[in-house]
Steps between C-alpha positions, in 0.01 A plus 500: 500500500434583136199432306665295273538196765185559625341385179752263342310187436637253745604243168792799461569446902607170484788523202680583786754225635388413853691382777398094478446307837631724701390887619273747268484850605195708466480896598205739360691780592792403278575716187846381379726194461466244235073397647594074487467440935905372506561773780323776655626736298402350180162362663157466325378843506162671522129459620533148288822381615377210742314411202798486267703317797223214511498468188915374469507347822611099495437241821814590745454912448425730771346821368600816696225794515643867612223724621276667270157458331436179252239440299364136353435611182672708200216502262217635770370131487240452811585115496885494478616420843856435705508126444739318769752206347601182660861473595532957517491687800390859447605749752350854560656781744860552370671868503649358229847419583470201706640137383282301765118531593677497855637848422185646409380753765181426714156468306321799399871734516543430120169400361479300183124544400336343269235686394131446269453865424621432165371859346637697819148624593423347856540840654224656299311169582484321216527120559320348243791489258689278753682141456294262634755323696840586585623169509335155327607156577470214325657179572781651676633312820666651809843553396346808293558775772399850468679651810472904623237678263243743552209402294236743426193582250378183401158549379315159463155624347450290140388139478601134592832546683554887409260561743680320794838535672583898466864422539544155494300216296650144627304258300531182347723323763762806530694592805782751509651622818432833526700682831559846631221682305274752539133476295352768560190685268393255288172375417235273337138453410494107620684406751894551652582898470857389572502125330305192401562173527327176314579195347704338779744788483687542804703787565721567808494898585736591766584862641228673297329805605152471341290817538223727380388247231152458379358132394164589366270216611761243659808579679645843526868414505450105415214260353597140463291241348589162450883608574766281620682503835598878472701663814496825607768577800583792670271734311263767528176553392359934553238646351390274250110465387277319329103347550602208648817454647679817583842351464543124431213301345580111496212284326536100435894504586700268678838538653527865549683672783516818630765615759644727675253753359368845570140537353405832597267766381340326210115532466216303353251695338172170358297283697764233469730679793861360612604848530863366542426137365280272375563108465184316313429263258723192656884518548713506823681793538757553801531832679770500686650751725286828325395824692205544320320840640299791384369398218132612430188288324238763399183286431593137683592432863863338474724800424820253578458143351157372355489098413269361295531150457860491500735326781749729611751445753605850742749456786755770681311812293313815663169618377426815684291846381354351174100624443184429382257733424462825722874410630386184666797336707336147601655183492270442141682814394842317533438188323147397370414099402654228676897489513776293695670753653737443826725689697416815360343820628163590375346824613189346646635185588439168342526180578829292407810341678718809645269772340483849682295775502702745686619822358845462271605791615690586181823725544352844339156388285424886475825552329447181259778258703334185559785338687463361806562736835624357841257299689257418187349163555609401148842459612625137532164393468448325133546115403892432366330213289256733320840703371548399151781300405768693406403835654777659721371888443201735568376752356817741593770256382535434840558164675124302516600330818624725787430474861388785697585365904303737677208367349387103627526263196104468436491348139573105422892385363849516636636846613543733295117502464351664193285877503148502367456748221754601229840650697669376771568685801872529476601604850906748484718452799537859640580640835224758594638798769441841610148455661283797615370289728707648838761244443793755390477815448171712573248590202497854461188629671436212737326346160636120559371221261487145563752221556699498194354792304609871440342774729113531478391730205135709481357221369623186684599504866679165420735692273619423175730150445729436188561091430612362202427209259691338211861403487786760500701370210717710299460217227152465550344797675161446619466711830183667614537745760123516653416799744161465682291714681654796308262794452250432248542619152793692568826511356818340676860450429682124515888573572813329567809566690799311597489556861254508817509883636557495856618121522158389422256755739442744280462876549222708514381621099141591422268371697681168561878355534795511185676164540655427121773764405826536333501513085123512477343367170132622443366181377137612396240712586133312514141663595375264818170281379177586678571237782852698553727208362781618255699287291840497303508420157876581347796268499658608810842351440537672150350806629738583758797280357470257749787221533466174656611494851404795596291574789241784411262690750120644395241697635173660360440860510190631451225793495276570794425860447175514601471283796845565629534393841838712603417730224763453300299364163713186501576194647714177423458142540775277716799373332594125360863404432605239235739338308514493133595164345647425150 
């Protein structure tokens, strides 16, 4: 990129002949073609090119962001800011030769950033020369989309509204869609690190990762205050802080919803608490279906939710592990001031139609995977007529209404009966085989494991046992292989073969039974959490170059070197066949 584009006023920018309701084309890395956004190859160009794109586009045009760095100003100007348009959808995360935003890879592989450090001087720490906001809307209604961006380095510390929203100001009745995001690292010295919200603005936020923001007094990733009926679905909230409310503040607002939400990690650091959340002043918010857990309040008890004076309504969510003070755990320490809250689990218990108090037993919480594991009470135990109109996903893009039937239908509705908390279990037809429980072939070293697992290991007599979650779809991959009761904090090895060894019984390998051979694909080698429970976490089916209707067979080797029961150093789990579908 030469120096010359980087400083050409943006007046010289728009001489150029755009293409007019239709497609604009912005790339930073571009350094030739004629710089007017007809094509990809003769896209806007440079740190200012989304700028320069915005500035041409027309209701009807779809402007298409290749990854790189973009900044909201071209004259240094702390209160120039992306500003979304009615009628234009902006889309981030192209490689930059796609013609749909269905082509574009998934989120985060080609990151279009959009980016405050206007001077280039984060990493020596320098903030304070910082846009304000990232993105400021005014008036704007929800057919302005801003789709796939990685926002970052909004520094909200001057006066009136400069000091609010680090990322996103919504004010004065304005409510874009924002989707598929990731705000992460902004901050302010009022109130919403990640965005504010006033003046009966009400935008809809769906798919965004918000995380490591800092809100000052109110709100670490969002402070509303006389806001409209904003939505936030199938989002999550880590790591965000500010005095009061360590994630989402929500003061004298009506109509807000919250779904299908992870609100993890965020802490509040004042006397006012809600380490995750804090509802006051009036208003009527509705959680609905959140795992809200782990999130810390320094100096007040409620380290999940704290209400005060407001009249929430929280059905099918978990509040588990959030703390008070000196890492209190109490019921108080979940939610603090009066709420209606039914069929949910609160650590603690509290009182409410279908509430819990029983462990959630979350699939791997050491390794951050708050999904549900087999036999959690959560499962099929939530109110279908607390879902939100409209919602037919979690969290994982996954179906919000599954049945699990090993589990008894505990929660109110027709079958399928919703989850409490923010994924659904999402139970994969599999055959399981090759036991080391004495039903085939003998474990090594007399070392058998219990019905249905592999042979026992040093640090489980049971033995390990590989399951699965998800849905093996070569269109839509979403398979979890889960081993359990692996050897903690070691390494292990999820493969794939095309065939059971030995017609299904196995034969003797390690310290336990081989029972998936033939054209082996190493899928992925994962370190065991402390509790022994490994996870996969690639696209199997592209991996291996899977094709649907094909029958696959996996097992789980793994580490037990010190503890070795045959003395062999390693073990594997049993096996599970299944069959891939389009």
């Amino acid at each position: 990129m030469s120096s010359k584009l980087i400083s050409a006023p943006l007046s010289l920018l728009l001489l150029s002949t755009p293409a007019l309701a239709g497609t604009i084309h912005v790339d930073a890395n571009l350094s030739t073609g004629a710089n007017d956004g007809t094509s990809w190859a003769n896209a806007f160009q440079g740190t200012h090119g989304l700028q320069a794109g915005l500035a041409v586009a027309v209701a009807g045009d779809q402007v298409f962001v290749a990854q790189g760095t973009y900044l909201p100003s071209s004259t240094n100007t702390r209160n120039e800011s992306f500003e979304p348009i009615n009628n234009v959808e902006i889309y981030g995360g192209f490689v930059g030769t796609e013609s749909s935003p269905a082509e574009r890879p998934p989120l985060g592989s080609a990151p279009s950033i959009m980016s405050a450090d206007l001077n280039g001087n984060d990493g020596a720490g320098t903030i304070s020369d910082n846009s304000y906001h990232l993105i400021r809307g005014s008036g704007v209604n929800s057919s302005a989309v801003i789709d796939g961006f990685t926002m970052t380095g909004g520094n909200a510390n001057g006066s009136g509204n400069n000091n609010k929203g680090g990322a996103v100001l919504t004010v004065a009745g304005a409510s874009p869609t924002i989707r598929n995001c990731h705000i992460i690292g902004n901050r302010c010295t009022f109130g919403g690190g990640a965005g504010y919200i006033s003046g009966n603005a009400a935008p809809s936020y769906t798919d965004v990762i918000f995380e490591n923001n800092s809100g000052g007094s109110f709100g670490g990733a969002f402070d509303m205050a006389s806001a409209g009926a904003v939505r936030f679905d199938r989002c999550t909230f880590i790591g965000n802080s500010a005095a009061r409310a360590g994630a989402i503040e929500v003061f004298s607002t009506n109509g807000v919803i919250i779904s299908n939400c992870l609100i993890i990690g965020n802490t509040a650091t004042g006397t006012g608490g809600g380490g995750g959340l804090w509802f006051g002043s009036g208003g009527n918010t509705q959680l609905r279906n959140c795992t809200v857990v782990g999130n810390v309040s320094t100096n007040q008890a409620a380290g999940g939710l704290r209400n005060q004076g407001a009249s929430p309504s929280i059905a099918n969510c978990i509040f588990w592990d959030n703390e008070g003070p000196g890492g209190a755990q109490a019921a108080s320490n979940q939610i603090g001031g009066t709420s209606s809250v039914t069929y949910s689990i609160v650590e603690g218990g509290l009182a409410g139609t279908g509430n819990l108090s029983g462990n959630p037993q979350f699939l791997a919480a050491a390794s951050g995977d708050y999904r549900l594991g087999a036999g959690s009470p959560a499962i099929d135990a939530g109110n279908n007529a607390s879902v939100p109109a409209g919602v037919t996903l979690d969290l994982g893009r996954e179906p919000r209404f599954t049945d699990d039937p090993s589990v008894p239908d505990s929660g109110s509705g027709s079958a399928p009966i919703v989850d409490m908390g923010s994924q659904e279990l999402q139970p994969t037809a599999y055959m399981a085989y090759c036991f080391g429980d004495g039903s085939g072939v003998a474990c090594p070293c007399a070392n058998g494991g219990a019905a249905g697992n592999g042979c026992a290991n040093g640090t489980f007599a049971t033995g390990c046992n590989l399951g699965a979650l998800g849905t093996p779809s070569v269109g839509n991959d979403t398979l979890t292989l889960v081993a359990t009761q692996s050897t903690p904090g070691s390494p292990g090895i999820f493969f794939q073969g095309d065939d059971q060894v030995a017609g299904g019984n196995g034969i003797s390998f390690g310290d336990g039974l081989r029972c998936a051979g033939t054209a082996v694909c190493r899928i992925e080698l994962v370190f065991a959490d402390g509790n022994g429970t490994a996870l996969s976490t690639k696209s199997i089916s592209a991996f291996c170059g899977v094709s649907a209707g094909q029958t696959k067979r996996m097992q789980w080797w793994y580490r037990d070197a010190a503890l070795s029961v045959c003395g062999n150093s390693f073990n594997v789990s049993n096996g599970i066949e299944l069959a891939w579908m389009p």
